[in-house]
N, C-alpha and C positions, 0 to 999 in steps of 0.2 A: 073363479080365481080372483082375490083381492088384490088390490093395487099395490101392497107390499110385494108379496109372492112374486106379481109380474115385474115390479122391479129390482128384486133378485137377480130372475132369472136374465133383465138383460143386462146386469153386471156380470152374469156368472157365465150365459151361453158366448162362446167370443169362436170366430171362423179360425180355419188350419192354418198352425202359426208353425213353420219348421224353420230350425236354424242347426248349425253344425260348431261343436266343439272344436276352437282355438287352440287353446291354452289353460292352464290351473297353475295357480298358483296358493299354495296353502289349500284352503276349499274354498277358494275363487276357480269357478272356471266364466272365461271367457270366451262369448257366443258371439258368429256372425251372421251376419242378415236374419237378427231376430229383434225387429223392432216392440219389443212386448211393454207392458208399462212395468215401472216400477210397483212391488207389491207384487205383480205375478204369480203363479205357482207353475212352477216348468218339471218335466221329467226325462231325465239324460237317459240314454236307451245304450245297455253296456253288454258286449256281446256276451260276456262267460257269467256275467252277475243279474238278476234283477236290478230294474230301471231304479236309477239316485232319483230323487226330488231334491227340488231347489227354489228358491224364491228371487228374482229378480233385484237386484240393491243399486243398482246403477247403470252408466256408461263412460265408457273412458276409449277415447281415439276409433269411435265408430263401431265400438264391439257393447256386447250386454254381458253386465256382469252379473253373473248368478250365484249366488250363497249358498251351497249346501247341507242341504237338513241331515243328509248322511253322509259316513264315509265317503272320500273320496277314490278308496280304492277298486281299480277297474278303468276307471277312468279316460278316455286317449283322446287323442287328435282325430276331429273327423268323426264323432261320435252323436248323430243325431239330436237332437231337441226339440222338446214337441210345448205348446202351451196347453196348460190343461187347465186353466182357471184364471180369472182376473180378479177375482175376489174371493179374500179365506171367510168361508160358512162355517160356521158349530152348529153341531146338532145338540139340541139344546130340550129340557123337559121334567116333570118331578122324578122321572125315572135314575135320573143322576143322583140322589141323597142318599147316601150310604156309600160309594163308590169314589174310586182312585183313577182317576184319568190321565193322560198327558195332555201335550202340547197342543194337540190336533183334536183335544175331546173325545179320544178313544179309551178305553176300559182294559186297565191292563193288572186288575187285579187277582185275574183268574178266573171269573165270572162268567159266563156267558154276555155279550155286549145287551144293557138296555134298549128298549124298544124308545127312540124319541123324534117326536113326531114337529117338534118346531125347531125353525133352524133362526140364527140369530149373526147377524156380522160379528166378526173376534176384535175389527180395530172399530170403534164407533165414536161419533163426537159425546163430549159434555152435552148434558142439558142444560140452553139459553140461563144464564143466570138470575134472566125475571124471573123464571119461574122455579129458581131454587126455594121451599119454603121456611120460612126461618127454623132453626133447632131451638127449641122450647124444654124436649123432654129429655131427661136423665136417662142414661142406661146403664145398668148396674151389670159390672162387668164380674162382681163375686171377688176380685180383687181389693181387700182393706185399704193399702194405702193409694189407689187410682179412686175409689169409689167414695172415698173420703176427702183427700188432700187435691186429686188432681180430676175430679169429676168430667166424666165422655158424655156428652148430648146424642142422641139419637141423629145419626146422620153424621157426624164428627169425623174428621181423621188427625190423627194422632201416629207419631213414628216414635219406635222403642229403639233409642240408641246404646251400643254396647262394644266393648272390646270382646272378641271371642273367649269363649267358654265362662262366661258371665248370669247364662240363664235365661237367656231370649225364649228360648225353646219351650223351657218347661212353664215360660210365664203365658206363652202364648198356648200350651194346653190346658192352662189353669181357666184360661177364657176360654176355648173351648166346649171344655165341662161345665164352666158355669155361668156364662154371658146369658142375657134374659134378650134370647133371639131364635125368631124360626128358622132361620136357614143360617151355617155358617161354611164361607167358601176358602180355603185355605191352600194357597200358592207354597208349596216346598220349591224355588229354585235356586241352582246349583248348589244342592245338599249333596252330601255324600251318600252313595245309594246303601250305606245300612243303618245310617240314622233317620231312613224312610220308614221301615217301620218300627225303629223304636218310637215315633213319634205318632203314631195311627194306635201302638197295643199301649206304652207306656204313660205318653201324655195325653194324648186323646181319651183313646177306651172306648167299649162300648157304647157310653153313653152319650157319649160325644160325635161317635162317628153315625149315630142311628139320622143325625140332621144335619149330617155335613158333607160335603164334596171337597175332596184335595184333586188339587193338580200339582203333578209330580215334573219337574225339568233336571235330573241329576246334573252334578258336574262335568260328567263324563259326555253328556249328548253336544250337540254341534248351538254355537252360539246363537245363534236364529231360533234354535227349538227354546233356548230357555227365554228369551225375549217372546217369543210367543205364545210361552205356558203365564207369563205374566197378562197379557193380554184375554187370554183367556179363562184364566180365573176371575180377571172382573167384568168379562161378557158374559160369564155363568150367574156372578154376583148381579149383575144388570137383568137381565132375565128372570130372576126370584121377585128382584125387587119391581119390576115390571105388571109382577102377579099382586103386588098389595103385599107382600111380605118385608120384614124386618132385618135385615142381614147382616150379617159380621162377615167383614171383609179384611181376614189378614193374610199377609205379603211376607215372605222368609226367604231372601232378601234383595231390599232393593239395592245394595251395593253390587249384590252378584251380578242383577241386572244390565245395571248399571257397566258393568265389565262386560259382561258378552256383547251390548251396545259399541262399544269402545272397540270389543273386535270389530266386529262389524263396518261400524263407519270408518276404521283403517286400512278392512281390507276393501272397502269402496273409492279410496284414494282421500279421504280428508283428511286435513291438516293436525296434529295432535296440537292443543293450546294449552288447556288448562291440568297440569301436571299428568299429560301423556291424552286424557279425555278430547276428544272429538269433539265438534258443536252439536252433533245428532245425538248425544248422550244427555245434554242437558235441554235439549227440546222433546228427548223422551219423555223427562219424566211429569214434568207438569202435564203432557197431556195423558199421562196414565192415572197419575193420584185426583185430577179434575175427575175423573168420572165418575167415581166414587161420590159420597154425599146424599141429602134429602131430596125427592122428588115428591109429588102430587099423588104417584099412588103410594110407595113404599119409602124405602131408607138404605142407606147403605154405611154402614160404621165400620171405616176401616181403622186399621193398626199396621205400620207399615216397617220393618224390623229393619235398621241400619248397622250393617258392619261396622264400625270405625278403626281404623287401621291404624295401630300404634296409641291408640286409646287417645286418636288426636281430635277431639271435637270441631276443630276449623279443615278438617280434609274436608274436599269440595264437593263430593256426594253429600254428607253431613252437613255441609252451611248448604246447599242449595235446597236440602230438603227441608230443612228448618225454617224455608223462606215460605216454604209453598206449602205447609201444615199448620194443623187449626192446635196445632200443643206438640211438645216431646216427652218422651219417661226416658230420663236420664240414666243408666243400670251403672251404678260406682265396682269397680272391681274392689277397690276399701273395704267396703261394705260386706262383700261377696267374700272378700276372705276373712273377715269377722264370723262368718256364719250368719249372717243375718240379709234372710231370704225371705220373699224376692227383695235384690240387691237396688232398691230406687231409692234413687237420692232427690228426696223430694225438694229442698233448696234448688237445686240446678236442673228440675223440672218445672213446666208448667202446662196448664190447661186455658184455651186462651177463651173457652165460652166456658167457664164455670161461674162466673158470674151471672151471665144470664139463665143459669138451670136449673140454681138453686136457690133456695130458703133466703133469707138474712140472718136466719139463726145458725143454718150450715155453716155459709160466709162468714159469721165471726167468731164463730168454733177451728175453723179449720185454720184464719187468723192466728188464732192464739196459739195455735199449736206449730207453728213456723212461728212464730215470732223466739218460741223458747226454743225451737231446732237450731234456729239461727244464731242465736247467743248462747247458746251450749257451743256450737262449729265456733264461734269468732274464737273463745278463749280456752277451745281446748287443749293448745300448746301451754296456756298455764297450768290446766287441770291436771294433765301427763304428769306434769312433775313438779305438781303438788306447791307452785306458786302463788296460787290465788288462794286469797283468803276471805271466806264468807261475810256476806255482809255489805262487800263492796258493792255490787250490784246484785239487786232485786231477781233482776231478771235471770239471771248468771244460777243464782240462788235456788229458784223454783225450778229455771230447767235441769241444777242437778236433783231435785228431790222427785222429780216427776219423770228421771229420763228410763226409769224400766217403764211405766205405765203407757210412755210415749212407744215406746221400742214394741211393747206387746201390739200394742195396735199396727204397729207398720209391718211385723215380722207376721208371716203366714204360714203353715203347713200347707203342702200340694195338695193333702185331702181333706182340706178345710176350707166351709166357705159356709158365706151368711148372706141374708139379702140383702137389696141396698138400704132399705128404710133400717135395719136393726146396725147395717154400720154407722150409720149413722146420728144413731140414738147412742150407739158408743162415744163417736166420737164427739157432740155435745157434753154427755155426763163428765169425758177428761175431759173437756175446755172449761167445763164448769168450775174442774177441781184445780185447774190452772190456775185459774183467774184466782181462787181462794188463797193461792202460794203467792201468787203476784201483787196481791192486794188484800192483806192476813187485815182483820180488825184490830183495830186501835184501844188502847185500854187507859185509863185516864190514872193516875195515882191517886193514892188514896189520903196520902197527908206529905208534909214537907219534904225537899228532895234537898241533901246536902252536898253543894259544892266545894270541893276539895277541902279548908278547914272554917271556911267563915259562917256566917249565919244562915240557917236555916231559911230558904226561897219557897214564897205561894206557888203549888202550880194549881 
């Protein structure tokens, strides 16, 4: 037995721990004389139902407070409690690719359960930051305008901000089917449980699901389970990458998260500060999106999907994830009701290592093609209605003669996709043709040029 295994097991064997139900409140119940640690895993013993699980989340006035992972109905005063764990294990192994797990890493797709034979911690630290290695390589996500304009390093995370019904969804099956990754692990929580499998047959597919692992936490399950369906998609993600493998690590969503956390530390007794959020909501989440990232054997490239609520970019899930992320893909609902999909607004996007992962010829391509995005946005309230007049500006100029060629390239079909090296031989050839509108040749005349009625000028 190795030295990991044995210290496992003396996190996980812990002596008879009994305490008796207080009181509940919501799915708090409160336990006496059960001094258990926080993190915990306890099991409430209900005379007419099978035993509730619950997790330990605090103490308040001498009692242990325990979160339940289930209903709370059955429930009473004086109802025993047992510890059954001091530490959550995943069973963890290749046998999970292909497969729909929850919270707890069990198979609830109909299947008969995988055989898997290592087991792995669900909450784990980061890796020391010495020894993160720098991101160097590209990863071609099959996505045009990310794979050109807003290029992911290998090891990268990046969050996709959006008002609902904007296309998070289907942008994140487009990656899916065609990120250049062995293994990709994919958090659905607090989805609606029947846009579970539209998103396993619709956006996934086959081909998608033959090297992927979702873990499922619907709306409906208890705040704790979807807090730890997120934890455990990136101890699955950590385990691939562990093996030397490449991983695509996306997260659907950390807002939801983010709110089940929020119950959570309310019903533990914290203080609500930051427009209703807890201070355990925002210590969650840097230590979830850190674990993610480049290590020594593998890589982990996440994509982390943010609600925004009322399409307000400064709400506080939003600015704090944007603190702790290596880029954002901004999704315009504008955009999105133009028809023009996927909806990124590449101006109010950024990549914050695409400088170091790419070309210098990428870099002054993908330049030029913001620079005419950008001067096409500044004066398209003249464009509207037909105020501006050519000529005035160059730039103004080119990016109208170039704005369908620009549009082609950022606008994609869901069953279309290319490598990165060919989007990118696109997107050169339009910066090429840009630049030719931006800076047309000069042509010299040929003999005198008469000014209004006087004599004839050398030019």
């Amino acid at each position: 037995m190795n030295s990991a295994t044995l210290s496992q097991l003396n996190e996980t064997m812990t002596a008879s721990l009994v305490g008796s139900v207080v009181e509940t409140v919501g799915m708090t119940a409160s336990v006496a004389d059960f001094p258990a640690p926080v993190g915990a895993i306890v099991r409430i013993e209900r005379e007419s139902q099978s035993p509730a699980e619950g997790e330990v989340v605090g103490f308040r006035d001498g009692l242990t407070l325990v979160y339940l992972l289930t209903a709370a109905a059955g429930v009473r005063r004086g109802n025993r409690v047992r510890l059954i764990r001091t530490s959550g294990l995943l069973r963890v192994g290749p046998g999970l690719l292909g497969r729909v797990i929850d919270s707890r890493g069990r198979s609830i797709d109909g299947r008969p359960q995988p055989i898997l034979t290592d087991r792995v911690q669900r909450d784990r630290l980061p890796p020391p930051p010495v020894e993160r290695p720098r991101i160097r390589q590209p990863l071609g996500t099959g996505v045009q305008a990310i794979d050109a304009l807003l290029t992911c390093g290998r090891g990268q995370r990046l969050g996709i901000f959006a008002g609902s019904g904007i296309g998070k969804s289907v942008l994140l099956g487009m990656m899916c089917r065609y990120t250049n990754a062995d293994v990709i692990v994919t958090g659905l929580i607090g989805e609606r449980g029947r846009e579970v499998n539209e998103f396993l047959e619709r956006d996934l597919g086959a081909e998608g699901m033959a090297r992927s692992v979702v873990v499922v936490a619907t709306s409906n399950e208890p705040a704790l389970s979807r807090v730890h369906a997120a934890a455990t998609a990136t101890a699955v993600a950590e385990y691939f990458r562990d093996q030397g493998k490449q991983v695509l690590l996306l997260m659907d969503s950390v807002t939801r998260i983010a709110l089940a956390q929020r119950e959570i530390g309310l019903a533990a007794g914290e203080p609500p500060t930051t427009r209703g959020y807890p201070p355990s909501t925002f210590a969650l989440l840097p230590r979830l999106v850190e674990r993610a990232g480049q290590s020594r054997a593998g890589s982990i490239t996440a994509f982390y999907t943010v609600l925004v609520e009322g399409d307000d970019e400064n709400e506080p899930v939003a600015d704090a994830m944007r603190g702790l992320l290596d880029g954002h893909v901004w999704l315009s609902r504008k955009l999105a009701s133009r028809g023009h999909y996927p909806a990124i607004d590449v101006l109010a996007s950024i990549s914050r290592l695409m400088n170091d992962i790419t070309s210098p010829e990428h870099r002054a391509a993908a330049q030029t093609i913001r620079q005419l995005l950008s001067a096409y946005a500044e004066h398209e309230d003249l464009l509207s209605i037909g105020a501006y007049r050519r000529g005035s500006n160059r730039s103004v100029d080119a990016a109208m003669d170039m704005r369908e060629a620009i549009e082609a390239l950022l606008c994609q079909a869901v069953d279309q996709a290319l490598p990165f090296e060919k989007i990118v031989e696109r997107l050169v050839s339009l910066a090429a043709l840009c630049r030719s509108k931006l800076n047309p040749p000069t042509t010299q005349a040929a003999g005198p040029v008469i000014i209004g009625s006087g004599a004839p000028v050398n030019t």
